[in-house]
C-alpha positions as CSV (number, residue, x, y, z in Angstrom):
1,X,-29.1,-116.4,161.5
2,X,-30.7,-118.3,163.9
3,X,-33.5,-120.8,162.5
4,X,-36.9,-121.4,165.1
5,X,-37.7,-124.6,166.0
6,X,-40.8,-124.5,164.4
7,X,-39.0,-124.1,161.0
8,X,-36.6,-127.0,161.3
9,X,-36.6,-129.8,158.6
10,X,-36.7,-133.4,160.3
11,X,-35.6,-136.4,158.6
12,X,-38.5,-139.5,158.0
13,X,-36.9,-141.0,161.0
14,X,-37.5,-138.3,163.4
15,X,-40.3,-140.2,165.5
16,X,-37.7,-143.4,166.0
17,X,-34.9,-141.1,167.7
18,X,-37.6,-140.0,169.8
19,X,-38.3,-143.0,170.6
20,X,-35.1,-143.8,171.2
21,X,-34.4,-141.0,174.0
22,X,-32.4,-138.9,171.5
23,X,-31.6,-135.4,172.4
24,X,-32.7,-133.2,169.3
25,X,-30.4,-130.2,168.0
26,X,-30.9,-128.0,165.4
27,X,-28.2,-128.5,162.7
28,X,-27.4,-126.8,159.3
29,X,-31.5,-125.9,159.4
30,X,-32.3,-129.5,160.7
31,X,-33.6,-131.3,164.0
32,X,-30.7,-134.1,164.2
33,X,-30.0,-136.6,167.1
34,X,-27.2,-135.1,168.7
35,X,-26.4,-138.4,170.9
36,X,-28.8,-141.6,172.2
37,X,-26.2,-142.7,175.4
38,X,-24.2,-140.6,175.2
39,X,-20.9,-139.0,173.0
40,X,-18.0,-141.9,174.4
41,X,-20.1,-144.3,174.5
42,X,-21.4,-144.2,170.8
43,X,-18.0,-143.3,169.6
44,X,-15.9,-146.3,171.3
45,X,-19.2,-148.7,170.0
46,X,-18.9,-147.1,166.6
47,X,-14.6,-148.2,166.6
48,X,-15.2,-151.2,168.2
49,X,-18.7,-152.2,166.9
50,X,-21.3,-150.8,164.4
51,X,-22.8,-147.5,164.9
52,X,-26.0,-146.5,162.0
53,X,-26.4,-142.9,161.2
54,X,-28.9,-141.2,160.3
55,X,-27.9,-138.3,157.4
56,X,-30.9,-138.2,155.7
57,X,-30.6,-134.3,155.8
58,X,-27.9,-134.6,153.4
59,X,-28.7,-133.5,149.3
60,X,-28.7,-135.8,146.6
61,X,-28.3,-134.6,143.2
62,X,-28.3,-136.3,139.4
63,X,-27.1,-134.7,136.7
64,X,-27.4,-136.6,133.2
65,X,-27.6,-136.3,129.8
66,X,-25.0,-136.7,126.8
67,X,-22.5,-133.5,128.3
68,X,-22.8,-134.5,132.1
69,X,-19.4,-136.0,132.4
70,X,-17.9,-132.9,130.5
71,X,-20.0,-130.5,132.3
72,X,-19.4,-132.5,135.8
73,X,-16.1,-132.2,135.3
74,X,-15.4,-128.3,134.9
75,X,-17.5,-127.5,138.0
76,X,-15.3,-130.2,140.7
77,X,-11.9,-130.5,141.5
78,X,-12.0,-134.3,140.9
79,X,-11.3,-136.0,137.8
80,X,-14.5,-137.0,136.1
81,X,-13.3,-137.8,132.6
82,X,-12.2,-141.8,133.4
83,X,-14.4,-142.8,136.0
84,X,-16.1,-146.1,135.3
85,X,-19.9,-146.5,136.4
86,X,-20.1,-147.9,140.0
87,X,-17.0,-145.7,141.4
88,X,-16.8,-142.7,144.0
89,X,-14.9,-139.8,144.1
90,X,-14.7,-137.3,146.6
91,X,-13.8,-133.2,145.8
92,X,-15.2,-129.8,145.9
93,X,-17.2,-127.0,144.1
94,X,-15.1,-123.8,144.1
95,X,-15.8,-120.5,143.6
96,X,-13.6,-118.0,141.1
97,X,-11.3,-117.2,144.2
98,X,-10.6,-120.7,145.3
99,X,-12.7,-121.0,147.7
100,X,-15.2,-124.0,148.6
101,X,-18.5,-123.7,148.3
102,X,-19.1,-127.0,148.9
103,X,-17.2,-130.6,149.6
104,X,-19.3,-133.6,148.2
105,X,-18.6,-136.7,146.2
106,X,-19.5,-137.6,143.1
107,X,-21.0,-141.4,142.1
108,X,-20.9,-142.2,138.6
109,X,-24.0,-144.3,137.9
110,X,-23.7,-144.5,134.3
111,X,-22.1,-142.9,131.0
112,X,-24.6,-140.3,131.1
113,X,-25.7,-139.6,134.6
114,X,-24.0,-139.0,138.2
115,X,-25.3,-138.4,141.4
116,X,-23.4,-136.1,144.0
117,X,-23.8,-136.2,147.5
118,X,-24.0,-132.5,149.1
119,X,-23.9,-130.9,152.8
120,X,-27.1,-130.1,154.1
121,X,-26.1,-126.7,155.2
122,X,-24.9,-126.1,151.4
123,X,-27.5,-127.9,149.4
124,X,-29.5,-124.4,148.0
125,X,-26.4,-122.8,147.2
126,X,-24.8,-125.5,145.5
127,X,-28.1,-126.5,143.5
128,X,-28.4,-122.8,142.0
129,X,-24.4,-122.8,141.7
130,X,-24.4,-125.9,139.5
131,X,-28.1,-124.9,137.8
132,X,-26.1,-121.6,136.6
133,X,-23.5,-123.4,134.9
134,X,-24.4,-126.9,133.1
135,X,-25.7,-127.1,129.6
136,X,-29.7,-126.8,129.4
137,X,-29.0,-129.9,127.1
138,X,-28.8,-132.0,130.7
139,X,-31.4,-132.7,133.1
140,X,-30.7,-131.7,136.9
141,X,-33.1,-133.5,139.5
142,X,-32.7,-132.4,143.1
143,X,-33.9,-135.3,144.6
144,X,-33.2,-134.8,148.2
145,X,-36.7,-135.2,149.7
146,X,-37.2,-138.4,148.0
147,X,-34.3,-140.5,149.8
148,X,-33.2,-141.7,152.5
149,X,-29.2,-141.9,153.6
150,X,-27.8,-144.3,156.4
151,X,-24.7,-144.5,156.9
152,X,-23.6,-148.0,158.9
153,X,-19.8,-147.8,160.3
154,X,-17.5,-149.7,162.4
155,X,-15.4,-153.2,162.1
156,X,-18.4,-155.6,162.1
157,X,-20.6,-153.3,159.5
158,X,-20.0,-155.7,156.7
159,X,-21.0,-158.7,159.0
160,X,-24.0,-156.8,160.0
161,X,-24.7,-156.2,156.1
162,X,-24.0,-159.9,154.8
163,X,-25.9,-161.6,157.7
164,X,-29.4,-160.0,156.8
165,X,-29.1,-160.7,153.4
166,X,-28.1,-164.2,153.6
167,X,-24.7,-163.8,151.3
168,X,-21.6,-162.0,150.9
169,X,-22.2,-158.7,149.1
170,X,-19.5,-156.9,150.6
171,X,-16.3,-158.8,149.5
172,X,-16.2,-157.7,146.2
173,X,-16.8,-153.9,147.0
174,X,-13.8,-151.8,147.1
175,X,-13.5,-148.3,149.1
176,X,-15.5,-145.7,147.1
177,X,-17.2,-148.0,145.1
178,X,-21.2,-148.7,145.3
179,X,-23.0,-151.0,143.5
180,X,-27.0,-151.8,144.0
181,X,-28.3,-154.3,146.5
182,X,-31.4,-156.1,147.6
183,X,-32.0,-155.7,151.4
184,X,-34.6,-156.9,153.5
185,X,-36.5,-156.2,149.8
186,X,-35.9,-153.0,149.3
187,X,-33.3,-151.6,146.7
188,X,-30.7,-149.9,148.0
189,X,-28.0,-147.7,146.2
190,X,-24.9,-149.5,148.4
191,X,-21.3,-147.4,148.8
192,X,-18.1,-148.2,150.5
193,X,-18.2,-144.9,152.0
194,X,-18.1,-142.9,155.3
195,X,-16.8,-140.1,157.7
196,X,-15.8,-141.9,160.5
197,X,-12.2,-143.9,159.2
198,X,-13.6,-147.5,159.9
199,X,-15.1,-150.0,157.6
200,X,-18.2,-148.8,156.8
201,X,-21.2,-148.7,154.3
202,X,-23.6,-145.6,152.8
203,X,-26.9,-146.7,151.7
204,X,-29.5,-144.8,149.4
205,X,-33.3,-145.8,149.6
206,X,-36.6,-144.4,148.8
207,X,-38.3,-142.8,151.8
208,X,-41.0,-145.3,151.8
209,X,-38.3,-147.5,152.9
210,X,-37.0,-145.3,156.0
211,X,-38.6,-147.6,159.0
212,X,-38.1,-150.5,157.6
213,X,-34.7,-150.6,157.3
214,X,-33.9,-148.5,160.3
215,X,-35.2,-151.3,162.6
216,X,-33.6,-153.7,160.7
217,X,-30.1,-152.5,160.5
218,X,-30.9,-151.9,164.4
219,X,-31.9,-155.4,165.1
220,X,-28.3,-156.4,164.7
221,X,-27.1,-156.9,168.4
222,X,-23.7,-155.7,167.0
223,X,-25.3,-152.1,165.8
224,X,-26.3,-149.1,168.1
225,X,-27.7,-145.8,166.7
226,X,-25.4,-142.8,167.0
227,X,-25.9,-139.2,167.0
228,X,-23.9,-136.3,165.4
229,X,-21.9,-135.7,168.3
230,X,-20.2,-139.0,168.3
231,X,-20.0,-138.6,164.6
232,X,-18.0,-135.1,164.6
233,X,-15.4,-136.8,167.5
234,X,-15.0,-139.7,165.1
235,X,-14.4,-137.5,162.2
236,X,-12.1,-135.2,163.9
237,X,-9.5,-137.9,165.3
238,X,-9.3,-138.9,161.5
239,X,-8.8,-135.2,160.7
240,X,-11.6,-134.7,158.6
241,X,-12.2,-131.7,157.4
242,X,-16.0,-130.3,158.1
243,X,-17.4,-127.7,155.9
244,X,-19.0,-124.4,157.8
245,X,-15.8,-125.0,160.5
246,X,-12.6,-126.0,158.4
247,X,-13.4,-125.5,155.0
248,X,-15.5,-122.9,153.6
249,X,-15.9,-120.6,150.8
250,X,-12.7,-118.4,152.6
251,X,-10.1,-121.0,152.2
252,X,-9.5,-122.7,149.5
253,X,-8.2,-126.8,149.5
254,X,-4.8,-125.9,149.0
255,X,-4.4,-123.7,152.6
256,X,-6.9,-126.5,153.4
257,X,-4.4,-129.4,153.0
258,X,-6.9,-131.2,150.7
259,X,-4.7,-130.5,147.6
260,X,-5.1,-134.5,147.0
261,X,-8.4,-134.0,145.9
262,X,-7.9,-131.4,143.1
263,X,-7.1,-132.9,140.0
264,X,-4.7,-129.6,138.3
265,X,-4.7,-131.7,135.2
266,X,-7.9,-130.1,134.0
267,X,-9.6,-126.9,133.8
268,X,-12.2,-126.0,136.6
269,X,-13.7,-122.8,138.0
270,X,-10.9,-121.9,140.8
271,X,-8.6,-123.2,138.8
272,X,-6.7,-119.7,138.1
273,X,-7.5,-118.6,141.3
274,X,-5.7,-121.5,142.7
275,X,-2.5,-121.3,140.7
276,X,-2.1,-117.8,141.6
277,X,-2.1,-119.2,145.0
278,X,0.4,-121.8,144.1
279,X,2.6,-119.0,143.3
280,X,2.6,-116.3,145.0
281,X,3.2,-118.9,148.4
282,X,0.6,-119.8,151.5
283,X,0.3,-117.8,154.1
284,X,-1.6,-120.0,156.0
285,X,-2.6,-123.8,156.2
286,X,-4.8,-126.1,158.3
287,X,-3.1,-128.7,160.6
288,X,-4.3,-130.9,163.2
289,X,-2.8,-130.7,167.0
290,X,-2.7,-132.8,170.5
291,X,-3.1,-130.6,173.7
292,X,-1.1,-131.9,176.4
293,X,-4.0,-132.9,178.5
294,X,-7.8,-134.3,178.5
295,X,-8.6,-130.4,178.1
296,X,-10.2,-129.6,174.8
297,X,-9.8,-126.0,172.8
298,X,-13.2,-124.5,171.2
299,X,-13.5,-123.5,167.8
300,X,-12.5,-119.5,167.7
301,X,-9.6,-120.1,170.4
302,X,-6.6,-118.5,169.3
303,X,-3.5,-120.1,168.3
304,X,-0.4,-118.5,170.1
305,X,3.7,-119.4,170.1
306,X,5.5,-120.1,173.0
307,X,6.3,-116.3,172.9
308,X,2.9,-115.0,172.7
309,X,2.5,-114.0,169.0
310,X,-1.1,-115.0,167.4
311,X,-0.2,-117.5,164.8
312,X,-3.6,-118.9,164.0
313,X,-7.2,-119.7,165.2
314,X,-8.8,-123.4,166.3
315,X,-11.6,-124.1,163.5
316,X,-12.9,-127.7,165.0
317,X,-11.8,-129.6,168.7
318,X,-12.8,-132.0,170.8
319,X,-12.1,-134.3,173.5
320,X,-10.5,-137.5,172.3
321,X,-11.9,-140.9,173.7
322,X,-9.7,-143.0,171.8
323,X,-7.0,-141.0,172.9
324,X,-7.8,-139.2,175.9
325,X,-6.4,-136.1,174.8
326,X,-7.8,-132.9,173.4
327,X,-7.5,-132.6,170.0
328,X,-8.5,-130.4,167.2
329,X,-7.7,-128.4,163.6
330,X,-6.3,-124.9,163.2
331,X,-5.4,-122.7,160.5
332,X,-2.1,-121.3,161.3
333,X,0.7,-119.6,159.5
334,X,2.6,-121.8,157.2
335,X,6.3,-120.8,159.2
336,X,4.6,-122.3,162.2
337,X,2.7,-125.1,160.5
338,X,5.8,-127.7,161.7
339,X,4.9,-131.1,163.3
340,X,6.4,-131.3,166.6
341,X,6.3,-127.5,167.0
342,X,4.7,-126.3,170.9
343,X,1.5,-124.1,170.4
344,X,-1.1,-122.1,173.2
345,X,-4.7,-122.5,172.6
346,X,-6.2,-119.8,174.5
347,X,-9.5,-118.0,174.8
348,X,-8.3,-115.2,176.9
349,X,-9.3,-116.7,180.1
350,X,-7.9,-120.2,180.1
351,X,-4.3,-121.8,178.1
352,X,-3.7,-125.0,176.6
353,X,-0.9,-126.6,175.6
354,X,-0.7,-128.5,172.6
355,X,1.7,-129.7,170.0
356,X,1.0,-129.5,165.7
357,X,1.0,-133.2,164.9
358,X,-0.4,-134.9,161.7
359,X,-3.2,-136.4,160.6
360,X,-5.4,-139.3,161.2
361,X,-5.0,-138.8,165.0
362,X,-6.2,-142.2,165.6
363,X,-4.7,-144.8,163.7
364,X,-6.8,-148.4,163.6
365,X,-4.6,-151.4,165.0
């Protein structure tokens, strides 16, 4: 379904990417930056520099009471139960098949209440997925519209961070970890987070806050803004998985080659449905590839052997500039699912030639 123009969401920073010569895109029912100077250049900043992000359009929910850790913990595939408050963990919402309905991560904030960080594109149906299921005895807030999300990425981010506050505050802060900061006088809900495989930051604010801290993160000569196409390049040479492409409610983490983040130790909704899987054998699994040239595959190319049999289908791809290669994912069938093995990306009209390699494609240093 197609969403008019008219009836896209825009984050409280829409009027600075203007300003900013941003081309606009719609995106999971938003208007989003899709680049500033362009794709390469943001991406090589972002590795060698600091890029800030605007994802403002992504959900934030809290869930608390005396049963939110029990509760929490049958509807994700992440372990819950021995999180201490402060940490991050990343998994998924599934539904009784398997399948992902959504991919978020869950910040413990105290005992009794966590916060989990949803996809835009997902947020409705996760909220009334979750609402369905935890005890009326704990209080769900959707509070989405009420904050703000930056993300600030790349090798210098934690200089960027530690020179406007005056101090270190990033020393002590381990990956997937957040703790609460004081910046530029606002109060910011700070996480060792990101999408993009560099050092990098997520911080939470209060809408109110939006501008302000925008043009101060921006003041930084190291930082440049970037938009969501550098952002999905950056993602896909570390072989993240994104949801609506790669993962969705039809594959489920195990075909998905997210397995890590499933904790089987535990019951969950899926759980069954995944075990079943486990047994019975994949058919099919997603795995990363290199095409033998700067040409890039499109998502819905098929996969083909070197004898012409359809093996698979690309899900995400995209030029390389770290690389300068094509690269991309693709669910293909486990038998051919063989690093090293030769594959044909083809849309009918033109062939590529690539080779199954794993993941990160880019690998810092």
């Amino acid at each position: 379904m197609t969403i008019a123009k008219n009836d896209l969401k825009r984050t409280p920073l829409y009027n600075k990417h203007l300003a900013l010569g941003a081309k606009m895109v719609p995106f999971s029912g938003w208007e989003m930056p899709l680049q500033y100077t362009g794709i390469i250049d943001e991406h090589i900043h972002t590795r060698t520099k600091a890029g800030l992000f605007d994802v403002s359009h992504m959900g934030e929910f809290f869930l608390s009471g005396s049963s939110a850790s029990s509760e929490l913990d049958k509807l994700v595939t992440c372990r819950v139960d021995d999180m201490l408050p402060g940490k991050c963990r990343y998994g998924f919402l599934l539904n009784e098949n398997g399948g992902i309905i959504d991919d978020l991560i869950v910040f413990k904030i105290s005992q009794k209440e966590f916060k989990l960080v949803v996809n835009a594109g997902t947020s409705e149906k996760a909220k009334e997925w979750i609402l369905d299921r935890v005890s009326s005895k704990d209080i769900f807030r959707d509070e989405s519209k009420n904050i703000v999300k930056l993300d600030l990425q790349g090798p210098l981010s934690a200089k960027v961070i530690n020179e406007l506050i005056g101090t270190s505050v990033t020393d002590d802060l381990k990956r997937y970890w957040f703790k609460h900061i004081d910046l530029v006088g606002e109060r910011v809900l700070f996480s060792r987070t990101g999408y993009t495989g560099e050092l990098g930051y997520e911080l939470f604010f209060p809408v109110s806050a939006a501008e302000k801290l925008w043009d101060a993160l921006l003041s930084a000569k190291e930082v440049k803004p970037i938009g969501l196409g550098a952002r999905d390049t950056l993602r896909l040479e570390m072989g993240y998985a994104l949801y609506g492409s790669d993962i969705d409610e039809n594959h489920t983490p195990l075909e998905s080659n997210l397995n890590k983040f499933v904790f089987m130790e535990k019951d969950f909704i899926g759980k069954p449905a995944l075990l079943r899987q486990k047994e019975n054998g994949l058919k099919r699994i997603l795995k990363g590839f290199i095409a033998d040239g700067r040409r890039s595959a499109r998502c819905g190319f098929k996969v083909l052997s070197p004898e012409g049999e359809r093996i698979g289908e690309v899900t995400s791809a995209a030029f390389s500039p770290c690389l300068k290669k094509g690269i991309g994912l693709c669910y293909i069938k486990k038998e051919f699912a063989v690093e090293g093995r030769q594959i044909i990306l083809t849309d009918g009209k033109t062939e590529i030639k690539a080779t199954i390699e794993s993941t990160p494609f880019y690998k810092q240093g």
